[in-house]
Structure formats: structure tokens, C-alpha cells
N, C-alpha and C positions, 0 to 999 in steps of 0.2 A: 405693324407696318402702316397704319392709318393714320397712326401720332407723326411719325416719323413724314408721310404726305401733309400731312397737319401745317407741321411744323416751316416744312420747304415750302409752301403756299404763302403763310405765313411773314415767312424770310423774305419771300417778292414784292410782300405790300410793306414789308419796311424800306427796303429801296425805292420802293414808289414813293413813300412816305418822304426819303431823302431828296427825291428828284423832283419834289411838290415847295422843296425848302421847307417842310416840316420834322422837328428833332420827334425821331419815336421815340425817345426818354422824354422826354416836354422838362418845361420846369415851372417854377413855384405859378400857383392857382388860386385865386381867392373867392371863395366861396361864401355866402349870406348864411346858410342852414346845412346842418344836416336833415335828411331823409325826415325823420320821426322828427323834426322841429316841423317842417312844414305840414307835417299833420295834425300834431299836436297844438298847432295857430289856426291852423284852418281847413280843418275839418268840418266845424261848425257851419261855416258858409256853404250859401245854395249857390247853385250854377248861375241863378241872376247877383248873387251878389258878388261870385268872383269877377262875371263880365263888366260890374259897372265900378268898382275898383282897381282892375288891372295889378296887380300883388305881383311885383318882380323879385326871382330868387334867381339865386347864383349855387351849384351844388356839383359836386365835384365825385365820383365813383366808376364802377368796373360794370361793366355793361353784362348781366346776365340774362339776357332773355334777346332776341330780336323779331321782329314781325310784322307784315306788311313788307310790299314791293313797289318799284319806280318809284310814284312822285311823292311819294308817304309813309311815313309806316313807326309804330311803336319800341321801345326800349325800358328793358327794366333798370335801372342802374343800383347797384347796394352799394351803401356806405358802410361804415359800425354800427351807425342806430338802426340799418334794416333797409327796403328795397323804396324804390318809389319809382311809377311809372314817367316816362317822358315820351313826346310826340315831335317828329321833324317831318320837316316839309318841305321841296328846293324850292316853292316860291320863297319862304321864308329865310333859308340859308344860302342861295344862289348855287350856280352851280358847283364850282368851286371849295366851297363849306360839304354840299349835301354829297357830292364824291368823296369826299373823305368820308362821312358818315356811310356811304356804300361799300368804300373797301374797310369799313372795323370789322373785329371779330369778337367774338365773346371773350372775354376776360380782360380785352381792353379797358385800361383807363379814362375818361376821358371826363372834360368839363362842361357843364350847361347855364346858359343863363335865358332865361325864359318870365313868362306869366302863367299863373295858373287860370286852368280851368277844368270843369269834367265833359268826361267823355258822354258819349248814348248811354253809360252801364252804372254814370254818378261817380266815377273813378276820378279820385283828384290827380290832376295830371299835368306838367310843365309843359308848355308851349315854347321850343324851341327858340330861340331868335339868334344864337350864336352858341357855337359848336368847338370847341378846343380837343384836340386827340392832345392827351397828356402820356401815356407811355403803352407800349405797343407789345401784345402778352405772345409770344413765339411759340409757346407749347395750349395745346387747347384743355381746358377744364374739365375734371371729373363731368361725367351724366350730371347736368342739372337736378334732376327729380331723383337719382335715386344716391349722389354722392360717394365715397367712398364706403362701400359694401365693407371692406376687407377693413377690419378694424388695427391691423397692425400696419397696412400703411398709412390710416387717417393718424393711428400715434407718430411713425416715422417722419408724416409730410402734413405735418399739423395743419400749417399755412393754408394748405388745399381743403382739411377739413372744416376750418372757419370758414370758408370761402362758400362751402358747399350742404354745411350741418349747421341750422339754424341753433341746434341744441347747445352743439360745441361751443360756439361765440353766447352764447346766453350762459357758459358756465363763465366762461372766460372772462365776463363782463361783472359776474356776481361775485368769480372770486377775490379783486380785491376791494368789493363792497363789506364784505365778512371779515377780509383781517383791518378794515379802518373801523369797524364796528367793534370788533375786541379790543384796539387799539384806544378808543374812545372811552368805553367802557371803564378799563385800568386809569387813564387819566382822568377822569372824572372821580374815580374812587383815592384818587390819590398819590397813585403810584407814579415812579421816576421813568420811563423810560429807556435802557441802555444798552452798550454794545460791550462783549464780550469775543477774546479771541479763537477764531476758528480752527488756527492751530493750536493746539495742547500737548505741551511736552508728557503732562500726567494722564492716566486714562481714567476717569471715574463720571461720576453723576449718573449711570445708569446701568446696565448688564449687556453689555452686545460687543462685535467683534467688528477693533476698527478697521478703516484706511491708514493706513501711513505712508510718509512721507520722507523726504530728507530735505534740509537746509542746507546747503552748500558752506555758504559762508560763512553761517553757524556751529557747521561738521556737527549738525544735531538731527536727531531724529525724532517728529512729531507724528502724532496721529491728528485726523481731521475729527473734529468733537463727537461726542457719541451723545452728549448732554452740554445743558450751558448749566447745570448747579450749581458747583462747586465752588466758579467765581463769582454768582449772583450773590453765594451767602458769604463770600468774603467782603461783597458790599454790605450787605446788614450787618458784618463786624465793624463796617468803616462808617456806619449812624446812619445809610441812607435811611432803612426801616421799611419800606415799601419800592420792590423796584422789580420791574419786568422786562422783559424779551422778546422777540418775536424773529425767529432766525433758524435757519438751515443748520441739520445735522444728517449726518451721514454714519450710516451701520452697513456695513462688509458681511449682508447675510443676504437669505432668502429673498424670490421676490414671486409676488401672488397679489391677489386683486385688493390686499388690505397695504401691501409692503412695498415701498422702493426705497434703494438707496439712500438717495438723496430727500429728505423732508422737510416741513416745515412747522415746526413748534411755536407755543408762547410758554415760556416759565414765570412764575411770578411766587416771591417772595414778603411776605408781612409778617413784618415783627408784632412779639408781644398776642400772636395769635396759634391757633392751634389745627389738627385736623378739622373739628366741626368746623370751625372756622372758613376755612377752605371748601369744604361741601359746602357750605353756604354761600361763598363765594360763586363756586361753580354754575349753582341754581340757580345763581343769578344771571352771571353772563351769558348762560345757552338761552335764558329765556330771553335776553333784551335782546341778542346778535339774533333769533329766530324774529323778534318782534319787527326788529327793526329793518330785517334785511327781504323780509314773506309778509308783514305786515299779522302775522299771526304766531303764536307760540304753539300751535300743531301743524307737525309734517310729515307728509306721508312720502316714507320711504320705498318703494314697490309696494307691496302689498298693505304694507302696517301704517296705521297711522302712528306717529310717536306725538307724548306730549310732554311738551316742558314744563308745563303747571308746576309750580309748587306745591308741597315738597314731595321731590323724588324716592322714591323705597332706600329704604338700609338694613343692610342684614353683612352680621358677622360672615367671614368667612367659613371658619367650620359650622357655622349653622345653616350655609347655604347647600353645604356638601350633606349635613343630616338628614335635609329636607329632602334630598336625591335619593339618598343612598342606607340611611338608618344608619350610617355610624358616626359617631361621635368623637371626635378628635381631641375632645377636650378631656377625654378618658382614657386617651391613649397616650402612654407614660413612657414607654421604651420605642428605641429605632427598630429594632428584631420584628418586634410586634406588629408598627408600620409597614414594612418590609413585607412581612407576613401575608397584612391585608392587601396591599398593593398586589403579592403574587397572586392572591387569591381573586382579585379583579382587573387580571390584564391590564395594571398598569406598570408600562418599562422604566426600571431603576436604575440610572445611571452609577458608574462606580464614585462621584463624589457626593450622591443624593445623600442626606441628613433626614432627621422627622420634618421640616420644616417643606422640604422638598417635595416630600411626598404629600404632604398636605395640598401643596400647588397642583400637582400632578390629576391627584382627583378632583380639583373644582376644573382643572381646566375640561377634563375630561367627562365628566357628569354634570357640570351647572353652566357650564361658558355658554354654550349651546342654548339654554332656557332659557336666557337674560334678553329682552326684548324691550320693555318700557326703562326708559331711565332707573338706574340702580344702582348706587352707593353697595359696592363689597370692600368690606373693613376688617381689619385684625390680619393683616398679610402676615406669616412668621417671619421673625428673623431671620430666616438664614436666607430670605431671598429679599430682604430689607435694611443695606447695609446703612442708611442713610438715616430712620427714622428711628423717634423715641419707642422705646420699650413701654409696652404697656404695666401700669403699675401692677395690675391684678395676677397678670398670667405673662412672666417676663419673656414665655414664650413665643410672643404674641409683639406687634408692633403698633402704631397710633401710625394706620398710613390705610388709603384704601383706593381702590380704582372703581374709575363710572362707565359700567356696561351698559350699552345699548345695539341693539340690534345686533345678539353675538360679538359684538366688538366693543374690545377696552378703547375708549375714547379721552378719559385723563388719570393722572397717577398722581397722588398727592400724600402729604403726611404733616404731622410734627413733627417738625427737623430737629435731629440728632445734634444739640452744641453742648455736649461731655465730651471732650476731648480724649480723655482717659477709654471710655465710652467706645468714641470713635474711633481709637487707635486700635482696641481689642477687634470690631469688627472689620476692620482692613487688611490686620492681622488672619483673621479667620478666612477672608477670603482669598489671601494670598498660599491658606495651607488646599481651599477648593481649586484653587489653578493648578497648582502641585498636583491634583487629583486629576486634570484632564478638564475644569471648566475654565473653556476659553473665552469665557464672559465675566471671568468675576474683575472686580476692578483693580485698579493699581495703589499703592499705596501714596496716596497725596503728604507728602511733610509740610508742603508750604499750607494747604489748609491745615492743617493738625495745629502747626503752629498761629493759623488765624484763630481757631477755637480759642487758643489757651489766654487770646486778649479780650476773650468773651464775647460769645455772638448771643444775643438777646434770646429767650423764648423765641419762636415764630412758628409759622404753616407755608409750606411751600406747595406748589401744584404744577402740575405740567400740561398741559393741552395739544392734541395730535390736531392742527388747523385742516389737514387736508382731510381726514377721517370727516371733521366736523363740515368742512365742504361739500363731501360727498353725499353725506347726510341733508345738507339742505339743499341743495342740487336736485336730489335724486338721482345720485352717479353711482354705480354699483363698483366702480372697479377706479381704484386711485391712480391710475396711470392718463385716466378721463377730467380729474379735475389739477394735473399739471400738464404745464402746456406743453415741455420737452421730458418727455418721461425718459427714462432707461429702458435702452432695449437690448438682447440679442444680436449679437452681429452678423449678417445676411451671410455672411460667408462662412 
């Protein structure tokens, strides 16, 4: 009821506003600085130096704070770069000006152009000289100090939460410092650049369950990408050789403080190179996007510090699970027998689970959890590796590995699978797991099959979960905090 008095108060000093011939939407405002510019110039300055200079700015933002009464009184105003105080006075704005500064209300817009000086307290502060109401806010602002508490409507009414969470706008602000930093990165190393399409008539590049779609005018039916692979390495058949991505995919599953919907990747592919390859790669970029974006390559995430130093831990996958558990996978030769152990350690067995499966099953379940410092786990089996090269040794085994950190997989890479022959078996195979009830396995692609057979070079591909990696230098616990319009439940 208080909003809704709020609001009708409000609504009166907009009609004031019109019967002053002032627009409560204002229009365009030119301003000298943001906020954190006039600090950032002159802060340095003492109170005698700003008095014998007179430093005129022009600075345009939403009034959060008000205080002081009659013929005086202070104003915070925040821009994007952060708050700055201002000082009005009706000698200085006449009557006329300093009445309109008496009927604003918090979260009003409005423009100043003034001098600086400090206050009794050294506070750098604009001296008013002329007053612009630019657009007039009808409904009143979360609590100043303590913003929105309820963290499901700060995701629903984000706007409010910028407004009101110094945090928020400081993710906001860093997140796309991060993807111009990886973006830098790859073009500096050589890479192309490119765009791949969102819709995909084929489903593949990864294991998840998509959106689909229908074209009309097509009378086709696409899913929205679950991966951009597929078509990246039909550019390295077509000689780019080095070429990445950085683009929204979408999986039709769960959602929890690691998972939405809608996400945002970087894939990147180089020819002529391998797994190591790409761990090497990786070491690299988390270290320079941590260096470049924190000024440091350790961050602490809650509790843990993490460090990007080179070089990261690596350990096979069944050697991570031996290390847990004392069994050895690499000695285990029949599915029964897998099966066996799995019953024997509470882990549940799907009806199309394989050894391969079960193998996943207990690292996820005994080692996922451990992984804390940056950590290379490598030798994924094949049957949950439709993509990558066979390992020569133990064909069991794949050249692909994922980088844990802080209980979360953060990239998934390998040496790419271009045997054609190869390829066909394993699409094959997981077209007989679909059959079994997995709704993840992928589709069979003919038009890559037929890009392999014009031969796609050696290479190492790698995928990068950006917003995981956001959240990580943030310090964001829950990925719904570092997109600005997350998915939510619907209120009703």
C-alpha cells in the first residue's frame, strides 16, 4: 500500500512537472564526465586548489540519496562508474530551478552542471549552478542500504538490482571485460574469428537434450544448437586451421546454481595440433584473462584461493578414481564385472550404461567433488566420447580431457576424431544408445561424415563454459548472478 501512495504522490509532481512546462521524460543531456572520471582527475586536488581553479563539469544520473532542507541541501547522484556527491542552493538555482529540485524524488534522473569543491568532511563535491530534471521515476526504489534482500526478484527485476547492488553492476561491468579478454587472446594466437548457425537441422557436438523448433517456410524442423563443433571443424576441412567462437547454446535440461538454459561458450579449433596441445592452450588463456582482467592469476573463490600458475595437475581418468576408491579400471575387462562393482558401490546403472559409463559414473561420484585447484582429467572412455581420437594404447580410452576446478567442469577438449570410417561407427553406436532410452546421445550428421571424407587435418578442439569462468573471477556462486536475464520459474 505504501508503493502504490508512493507512486500517486509521485504521479502529482509529474503534472506539476507538466504545468512548470517541464517534459518528465526530458530529452538528450550533455555531460563533461562520468562520476569516477571526476575522481579519478581530481582527487588529487586540495580544497585550495579546487577554489582557485574553478573545474566546471557537466554529469548526468539518478538521484540516490537526498539531505538537507529549505535553502540547501546535498544529493548523491550514480551513474555506471558509481556515485558522486552534489550540493544545491536556491541562491544559486533561483527559485524556479531549486522548486524543482524540492519536488524530485529518489530515483529521478536528472542533470548537473556545476564546480567542484569539498565539503567540511574533504568530500569532493559539485557545486550546483544549473539543475535539469531529465526523467521522472513513478515508482520509489528498493531500500537504499539494504536492496533487494530477496534474491529471486533482484534476478526477475535485474534493473532494480543494478540500481541498488553495487556487486551486481560490478559483475555486470567485468563480465564483458572477460569475453574481450578471451576474445583477444585467440586473435592474438591466431585464430579466425566466426559465426556459425543457431539453428541445426542435425543434433550433435555435445550429449544434452535440445529445444526445437519449426520453420514455417522451410516445413523443417530444427533444434536450437546444443554445440557450435560440428560446423567449426567443417571449417578446418575448408583450410581455415585455427578458428573460434564465442556464442549462446541452449540445452532443454536441468537448472541449479552451475546450469541455465541458455549459455555462453567459446569453441575453438587448431589444426595440426592435439590434446596436450589444447591443455596448453587452456593454461594459457585462464592465466592471461585472470591477469588481465584481476591484475593477478590467483582468485579466491569463497573460501579457496585458486591458482592459475602454470602448469595445472593432470591425471588419467581411471587413476583419479584409483586414487579414491582402490579400483582400477584398467583391470577391469568385462561389462558384468563393472556392473558388479558399481552395484556393490551404490552407483545407479542406467539400462543403456556400457563399461565406459560406469567408468564416468564413479569419477563423477568419488572424485568430481575432490577437484579443487585447477586439474587436467584425461582418458574419458569412449562411449561417452563420440567425438574424439582413440587412444593408441587402450582403445578403450579417448585423447580428450575436462578441467575441474572448484568441483566444476569448466572446459572439455580433445583430439578430434577426422576417420571418417571412425566417425561413422561411433554415431552409429550412439544411435543404437538412443534406442536404449539415452536422450542425449547425438544424431547422426551425413553432411560432416561427408566433410571428413575430404579430410580434415590432425587438430585439438576445446570448449570453454564463459559464464562458469565468470563466476569464478567474480566471485559469483550461482550462474544465474553472472547473466543479466537468467531463466526463471514462472510466478504463476
Amino acid at each position: 500500500m505504501e508503493d502504490l501512495e508512493q507512486t500517486r504522490i509521485r504521479k502529482e509532481k509529474l503534472k506539476y512537472l507538466k504545468e512548470k512546462g517541464i517534459d518528465p521524460f526530458g530529452s538528450k543531456y550533455v555531460r563533461t564526465h562520468q562520476s569516477q572520471d571526476i575522481k579519478n582527475a581530481y582527487d588529487e586536488l586540495t580544497k585550495e586548489d579546487l577554489e582557485s581553479q574553478k573545474i566546471e563539469v557537466s554529469v548526468a544520473g539518478r538521484i540516490m540519496l537526498k539531505r538537507g532542507q529549505g535553502k540547501a541541501g546535498f544529493m548523491h547522484l550514480k551513474d555506471r562508474s558509481g556515485t558522486i556527491q552534489i550540493y544545491v542552493r536556491l541562491d544559486d538555482l533561483g527559485e524556479n530551478q531549486y522548486d524543482v529540485v524540492s519536488n524530485s524524488d529518489l530515483g529521478d534522473i536528472v542533470g548537473v552542471k556545476g564546480f567542484l569543491f569539498r565539503t567540511r568532511t574533504n568530500e569532493l563535491t559539485i557545486h550546483v549552478t544549473n539543475y535539469t530534471h531529465l526523467t521522472k521515476a513513478l515508482r520509489p526504489l528498493p531500500d537504499k542500504f539494504h536492496g533487494l534482500q530477496d534474491k529471486e526478484i533482484a534476478r526477475r527485476k535485474r534493473y532494480l538490482d543494478l540500481l541498488t547492488n553495487d556487486d551486481a553492476l560490478r559483475v555486470a561491468i567485468l563480465r564483458p571485460k572477460i569475453i574481450r579478454s578471451i576474445q583477444s587472446f585467440f586473435d592474438n594466437k591466431g585464430f579466425i574469428e566466426v559465426e556459425t548457425p543457431v539453428l541445426q537441422k542435425t543434433l550433435g557436438g555435445a550429449s544434452a537434450r535440445p529445444f526445437r523448433t519449426h520453420h514455417n517456410a522451410l516445413d523443417m524442423d530444427f533444434n536450437l544448437r546444443i554445440a557450435t563443433e560440428l560446423p567449426l571443424k567443417k571449417l578446418l576441412v575448408g583450410g581455415l586451421e585455427a578458428v573460434y567462437e564465442i556464442g549462446r547454446l541452449f540445452r532443454n535440461e536441468g537448472m541449479d546454481a552451475k546450469h541455465n538454459p541458455e549459455f555462453t561458450t567459446i569453441e575453438a579449433y587448431l589444426a595440426y595440433s592435439d590434446m596436450e596441445g589444447m591443455m596448453d592452450l587452456v593454461e594459457d588463456v585462464f592465466h592471461q584473462v585472470a591477469s588481465d582482467v584481476l591484475g593477478t592469476p590467483e582468485v579466491l573463490y569463497q573460501e579457496e584461493t585458486i591458482s592459475f600458475k602454470k602448469p595445472f595437475k593432470r591425471i588419467h581418468m581411471v587413476d583419479a578414481i584409483h586414487e579414491k576408491t582402490g579400483i582400477n579400471f584398467f583391470d577391469i575387462t568385462s561389462l558384468d564385472e563393472a556392473k558388479s562393482l558399481a552395484k556393490k558401490h551404490h552407483i545407479h546403472v542406467e539400462k543403456h550404461f556400457e563399461y565406459g559409463h560406469i567408468v564416468e559414473a564413479f569419477f563423477e561420484h568419488f572424485v568430481e567433488e575432490t577437484l579443487i585447484q585447477p586439474t587436467f582429467v584425461y582418458g574419458h572412455p569412449i562411449e561417452i566420447s563420440p567425438l574424439a581420437k582413440k587412444n593408441v594404447d587402450d582403445p578403450r580410452f579417448t585423447e580428450r580431457f575436462e578441467l575441474f576446478i572448484v568441483k566444476s567442469e569448466f572446459a572439455n577438449a580433445f583430439s578430434e576424431l577426422n576417420d571418417p570410417i571412425d566417425q561413422k561407427e561411433r554415431f552409429d553406436a550412439q544411435q543404437a544408445q538412443k534406442a536404449l532410452g539415452n536422450d542425449e546421445a547425438n544424431d547422426v550428421d551425413h553432411d560432416f561424415l561427408e566433410a571428413l571424407e575430404y579430410g580434415m587435418p590432425p587438430a585439438g578442439g576445446l570448449g570453454i563454459g564463459i559464464d562458469r569462468l565468470i563466476m569464478l573471477l567474480t566471485n559469483t556462486p550461482n550462474i544465474r548472478d553472472v547473466i543479466l536475464f537468467p531463466h526463471l520459474k514462472s510466478k504463476e
